[in-house]
N, C-alpha and C positions, 0 to 999 in steps of 0.2 A: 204256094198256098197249100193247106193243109185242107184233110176232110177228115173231120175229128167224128171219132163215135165212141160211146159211151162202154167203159167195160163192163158186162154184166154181172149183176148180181154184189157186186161190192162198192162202196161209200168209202168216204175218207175215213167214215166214223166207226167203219169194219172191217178195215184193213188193218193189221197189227206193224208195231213198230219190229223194222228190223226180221221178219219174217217174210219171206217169197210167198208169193201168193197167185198162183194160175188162174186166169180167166180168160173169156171171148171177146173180141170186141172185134164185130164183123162176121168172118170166116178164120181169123186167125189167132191162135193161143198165143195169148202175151202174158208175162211173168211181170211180176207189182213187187213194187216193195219200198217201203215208206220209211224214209230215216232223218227224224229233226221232223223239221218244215218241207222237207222233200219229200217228193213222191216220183219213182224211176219206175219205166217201162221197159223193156225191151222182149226179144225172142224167146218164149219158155224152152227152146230147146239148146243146147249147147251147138255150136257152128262146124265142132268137130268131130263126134258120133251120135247127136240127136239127144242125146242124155234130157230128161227132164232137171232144166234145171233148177225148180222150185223144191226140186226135192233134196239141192242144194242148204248151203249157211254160207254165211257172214265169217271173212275171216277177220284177224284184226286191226287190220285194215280198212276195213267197208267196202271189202269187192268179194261178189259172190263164186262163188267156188261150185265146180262141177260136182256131184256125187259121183260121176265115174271114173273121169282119169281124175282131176283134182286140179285142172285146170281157173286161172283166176280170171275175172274180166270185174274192169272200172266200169260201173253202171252208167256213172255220167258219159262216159264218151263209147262205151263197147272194145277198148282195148284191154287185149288179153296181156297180163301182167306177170305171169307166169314164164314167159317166153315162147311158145311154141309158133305164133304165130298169126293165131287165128283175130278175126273179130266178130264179137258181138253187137246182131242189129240191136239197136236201142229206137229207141220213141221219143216224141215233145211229148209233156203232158201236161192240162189244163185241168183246175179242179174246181170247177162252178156249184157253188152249193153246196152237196155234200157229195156232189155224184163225181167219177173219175174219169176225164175225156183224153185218148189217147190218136195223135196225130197221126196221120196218113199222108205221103206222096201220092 
């Protein structure tokens, strides 16, 4: 069972397509990012030097790419596509209204 809380300060309806997006939700920075009818959560920071990764892009693939080493990870599941090894935490996410609720263990 999950315990969802709401990421602050952004809506489905202020979130940009296709852009990373940082925010709180709790005590912990989680990384947004809205593509289609989807909306992906996971870890703002990369798993392998902390790298912000909002300050990342979209490769052409649809997996977000580190700005530091240049590392790739599939948003849907947090595998790193690049090879090196790593994984990225990812989130469930629930979108009630217009507000963004992202799941907790």
């Amino acid at each position: 069972m999950y315990n969802w809380l709401q990421a602050e300060g952004i809506t489905i309806h202020t979130l940009e397509e296709n852009k990373p997006t940082e925010t709180i939700a709790g005590e912990k920075r989680i990384g947004l990012l809205k593509k289609g009818d989807m909306v992906y959560a996971f870890s703002a920071t990369c798993p392998h030097a902390s790298a912000p990764l909002c300050d990342g892009w979209l490769d052409a693939q649809g997996r977000i790419v580190c700005p530091l080493h240049k590392y790739r990870f599939d948003l849907a599941n947090g595998r790193n596509t690049s090879g090196e090894g790593y994984k990225l935490k990812t989130y469930p996410v629930e979108v009630r209204e217009e507000y963004i609720y992202i799941g907790f263990i």
